[in-house]
C-alpha positions in Angstrom: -8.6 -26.6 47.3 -9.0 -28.2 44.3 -9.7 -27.3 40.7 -13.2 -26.5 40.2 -15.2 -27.8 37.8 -18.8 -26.1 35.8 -21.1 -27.9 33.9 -22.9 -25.8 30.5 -25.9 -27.1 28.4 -26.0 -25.8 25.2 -22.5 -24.6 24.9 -21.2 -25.5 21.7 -21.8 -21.9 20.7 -23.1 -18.3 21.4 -24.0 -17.6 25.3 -22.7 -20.8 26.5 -19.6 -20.9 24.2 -19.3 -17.8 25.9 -19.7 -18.7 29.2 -17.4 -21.9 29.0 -14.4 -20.2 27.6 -14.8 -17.7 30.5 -14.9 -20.2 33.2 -12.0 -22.0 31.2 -10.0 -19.0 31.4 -10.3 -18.8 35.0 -8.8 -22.3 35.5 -12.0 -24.0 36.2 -12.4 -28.0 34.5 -15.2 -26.8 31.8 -17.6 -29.7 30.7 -19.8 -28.4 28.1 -22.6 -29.8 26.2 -25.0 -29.6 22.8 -26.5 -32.4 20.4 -24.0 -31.8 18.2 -20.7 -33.5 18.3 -18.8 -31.5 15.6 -19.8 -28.7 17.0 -18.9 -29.3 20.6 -15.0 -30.4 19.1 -14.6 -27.4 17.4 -15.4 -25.1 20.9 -12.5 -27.0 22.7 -10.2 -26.4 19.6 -11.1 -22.7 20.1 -11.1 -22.1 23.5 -8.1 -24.4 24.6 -6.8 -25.5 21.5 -4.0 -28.1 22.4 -3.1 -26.4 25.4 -6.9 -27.9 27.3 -4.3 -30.0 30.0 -7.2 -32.2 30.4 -9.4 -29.1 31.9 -12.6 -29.7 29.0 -14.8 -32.4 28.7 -17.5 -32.5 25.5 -20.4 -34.4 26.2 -23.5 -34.7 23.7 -26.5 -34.1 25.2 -30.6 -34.0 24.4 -31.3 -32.0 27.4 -35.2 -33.0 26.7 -34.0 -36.7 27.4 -33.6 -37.4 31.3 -31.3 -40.3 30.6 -29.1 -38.1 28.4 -28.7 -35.2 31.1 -28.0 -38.0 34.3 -25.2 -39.4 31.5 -23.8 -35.9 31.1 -23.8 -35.2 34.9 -22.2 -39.2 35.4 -19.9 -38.1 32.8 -18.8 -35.0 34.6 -18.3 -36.3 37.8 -16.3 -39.4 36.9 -14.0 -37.2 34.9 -13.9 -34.2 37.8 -15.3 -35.3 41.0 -17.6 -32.4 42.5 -19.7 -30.4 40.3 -19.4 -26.9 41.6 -21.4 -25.0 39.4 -24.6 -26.3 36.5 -25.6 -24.0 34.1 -29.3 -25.1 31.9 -28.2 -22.8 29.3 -29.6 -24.9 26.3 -32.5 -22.8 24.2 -34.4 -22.5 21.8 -35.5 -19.5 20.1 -38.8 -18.3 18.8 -40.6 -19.0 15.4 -40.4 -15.9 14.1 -44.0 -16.3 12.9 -47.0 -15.6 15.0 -48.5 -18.0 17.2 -51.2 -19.0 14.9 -48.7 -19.4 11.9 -46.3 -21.3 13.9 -46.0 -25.1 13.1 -47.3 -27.0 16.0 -44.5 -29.3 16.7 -41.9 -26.6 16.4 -43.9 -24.9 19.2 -43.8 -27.9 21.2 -40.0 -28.0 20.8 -39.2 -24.7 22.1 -41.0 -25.3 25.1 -39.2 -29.1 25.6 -36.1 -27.6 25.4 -36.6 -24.1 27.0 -38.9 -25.6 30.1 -38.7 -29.2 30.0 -35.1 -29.2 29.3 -34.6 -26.8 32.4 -36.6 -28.5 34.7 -34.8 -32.0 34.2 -31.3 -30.4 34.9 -32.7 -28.5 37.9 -33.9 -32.0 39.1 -31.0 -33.9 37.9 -28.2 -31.2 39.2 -30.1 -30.6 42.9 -29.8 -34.5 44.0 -26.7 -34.8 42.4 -25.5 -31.6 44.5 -27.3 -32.4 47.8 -25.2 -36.1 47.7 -22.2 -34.4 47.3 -22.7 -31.6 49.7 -23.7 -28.2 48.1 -23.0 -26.4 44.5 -24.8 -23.7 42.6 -27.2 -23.7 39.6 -28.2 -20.7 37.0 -30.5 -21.4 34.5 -30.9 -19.5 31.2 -34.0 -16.4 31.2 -33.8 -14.1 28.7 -36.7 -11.8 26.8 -40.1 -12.3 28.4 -38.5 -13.2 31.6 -40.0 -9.4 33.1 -43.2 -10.2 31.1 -42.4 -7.7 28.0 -44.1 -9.2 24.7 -42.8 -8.9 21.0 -44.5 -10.4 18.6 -43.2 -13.5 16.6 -41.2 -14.1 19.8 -44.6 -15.1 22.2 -43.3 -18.8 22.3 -39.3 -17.7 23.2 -41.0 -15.4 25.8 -43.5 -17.8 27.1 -40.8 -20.2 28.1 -37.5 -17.6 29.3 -40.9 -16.3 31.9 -41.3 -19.8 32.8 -37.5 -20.5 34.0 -37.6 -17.0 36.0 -40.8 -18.4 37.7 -39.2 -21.9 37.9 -36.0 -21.1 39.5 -37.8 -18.8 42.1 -39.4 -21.5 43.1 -37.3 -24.0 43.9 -34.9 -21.2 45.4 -37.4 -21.7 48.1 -37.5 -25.5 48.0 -34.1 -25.6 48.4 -33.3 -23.0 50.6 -31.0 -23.8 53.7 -29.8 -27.4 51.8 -26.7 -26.1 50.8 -27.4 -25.9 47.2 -28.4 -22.8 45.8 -30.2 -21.9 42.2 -30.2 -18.3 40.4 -31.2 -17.2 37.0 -29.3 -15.5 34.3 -30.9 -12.5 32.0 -28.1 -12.3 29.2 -29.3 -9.2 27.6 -28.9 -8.7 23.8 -26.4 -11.3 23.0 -25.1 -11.3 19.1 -25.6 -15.1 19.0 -25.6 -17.3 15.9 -29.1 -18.1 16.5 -29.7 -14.1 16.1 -27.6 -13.6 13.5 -29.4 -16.3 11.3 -33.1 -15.0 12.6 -31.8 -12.0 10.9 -30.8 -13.4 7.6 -34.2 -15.2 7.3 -36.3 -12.3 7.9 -34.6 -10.2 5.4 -33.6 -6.6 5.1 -36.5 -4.4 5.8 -37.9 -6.3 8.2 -34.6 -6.9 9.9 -34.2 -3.2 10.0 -37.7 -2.8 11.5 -38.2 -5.5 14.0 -34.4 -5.7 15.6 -31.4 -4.3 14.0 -31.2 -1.0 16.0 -31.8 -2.4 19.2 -28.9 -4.9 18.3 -26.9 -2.1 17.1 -27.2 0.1 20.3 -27.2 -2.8 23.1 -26.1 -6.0 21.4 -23.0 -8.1 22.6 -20.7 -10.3 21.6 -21.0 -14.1 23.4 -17.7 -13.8 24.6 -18.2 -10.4 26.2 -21.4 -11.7 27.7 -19.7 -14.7 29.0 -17.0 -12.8 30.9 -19.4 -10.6 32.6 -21.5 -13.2 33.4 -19.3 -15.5 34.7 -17.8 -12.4 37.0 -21.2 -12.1 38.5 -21.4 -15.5 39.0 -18.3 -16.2 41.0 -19.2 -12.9 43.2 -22.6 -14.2 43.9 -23.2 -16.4 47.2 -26.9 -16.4 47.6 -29.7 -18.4 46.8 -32.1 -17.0 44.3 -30.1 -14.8 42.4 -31.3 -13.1 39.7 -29.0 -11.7 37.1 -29.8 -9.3 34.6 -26.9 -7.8 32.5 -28.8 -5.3 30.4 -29.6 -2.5 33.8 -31.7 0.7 32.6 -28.2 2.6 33.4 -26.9 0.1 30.3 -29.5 0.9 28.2 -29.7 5.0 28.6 -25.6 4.6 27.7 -26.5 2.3 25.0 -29.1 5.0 23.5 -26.5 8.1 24.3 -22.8 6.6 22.6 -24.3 3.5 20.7 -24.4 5.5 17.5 -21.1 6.3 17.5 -18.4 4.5 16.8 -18.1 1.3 14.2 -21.3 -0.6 13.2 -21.2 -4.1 15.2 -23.4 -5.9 13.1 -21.3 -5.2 10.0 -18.9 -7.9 10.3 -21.7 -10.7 11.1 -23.6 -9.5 7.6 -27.1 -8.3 8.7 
């Protein structure tokens, strides 16, 4: 057998930064995505450095823009043949205002890129994977996926429900084709996106709205991305759903998390 190749949106960074140098590690070809360019360069430096051997692939990609996810997928398969595993990891997170506060458009966003943008690589990644015969999808949940609310984060929620509804779905659709679709629940991932949520709310309110629940049961996007990855490769069902933070996780997170060195130290909130 060949070497096989995954496909990451939003993976110049935090979970999917994660996840790509994971699958990279394991000898997989790694083509991973994001609108910005820079960005994307500087992941390859890090997780391969000169040593990629050909194995990563950076394509820019809008994944609200069909056009710009059928490129990445043309791109992928030119390069690497097959496409044995998609990932619609790209997100946005929530306002951090309340719904009424929110700007309108920045609203709209979130849900383009946490709904629209998953339902276009579903679409895009199931006929490219029924032509080719067979391959597996996981798109990106996350809170609100089990329907638990937070407010200033109704939008994020709103949407990481949607693509646990969504992917349910077309497990059904799909079932029996030979392509198969799960769902990924990250946990509490320490992601630049968090870290700079943090910053902008400030001290006290950081301290009352997320910093202990970071402290006790945050990860790091590389830890995530290992783990994940693991349960991906062991999985070979349709319809998977994975959820890394288990109520076992959490009581140990709430027993030893106090101990030990502050985590969020070194990232400055």
């Amino acid at each position: 057998m060949g070497i096989k190749t995954a496909v990451i949106t939003g993976s110049a960074g935090g979970i999917g930064g994660g996840l790509a140098q994971a699958f990279y590690r394991r000898g997989f070809n790694v083509v991973i995505s994001d609108v910005n360019q820079q960005l994307l360069a500087q992941r390859i430096d890090s997780i391969a450095g000169s040593n990629a051997d050909g194995r990563m692939l950076a394509q820019p990609c809008d994944v609200t823009d069909q056009e710009q996810v059928q490129s990445l997928w043309h791109a992928a398969s030119e390069r690497y043949g097959n496409i044995d595993y998609w990932v619609n990891n790209a997100g946005l997170g929530g306002t951090q205002k309340s719904i009424h506060e929110s700007d309108i458009d920045t609203l709209m966003n979130i849900v383009d890129v946490n709904i629209k943008g998953v339902m276009i690589g579903t679409h895009i990644a199931v006929n490219g994977m029924l032509k080719q015969g067979g391959g597996r999808i996981y798109n990106t949940a996350g809170m609100g996926e089990n329907g638990f609310t937070r407010p200033t984060m109704v939008s994020y929620g709103t949407t990481k429900r949607a693509v646990g509804y969504f992917s349910n779905g077309v497990a059904k659709e799909i079932e029996g084709s030979g392509v198969t679709i799960g769902w990924l629940n990250p946990g509490m991932v320490i992601t630049p996106m968090v870290i700079n949520d943090a910053k902008a709310m400030g001290e006290q309110r950081w301290k009352k709205e997320g910093r202990v629940m970071f402290r006790l049961f945050g990860t790091s996007p590389e830890a995530t991305g290992e783990e994940l990855v693991k349960r991906i490769l062991a999985d070979s069902h349709n319809g998977t759903f994975i959820k890394l933070l288990t109520t076992p996780k959490m009581l140990a997170g709430f027993i030893f998390g106090w101990f030990g060195k502050d985590k969020l130290v070194p990232y400055g909130i």
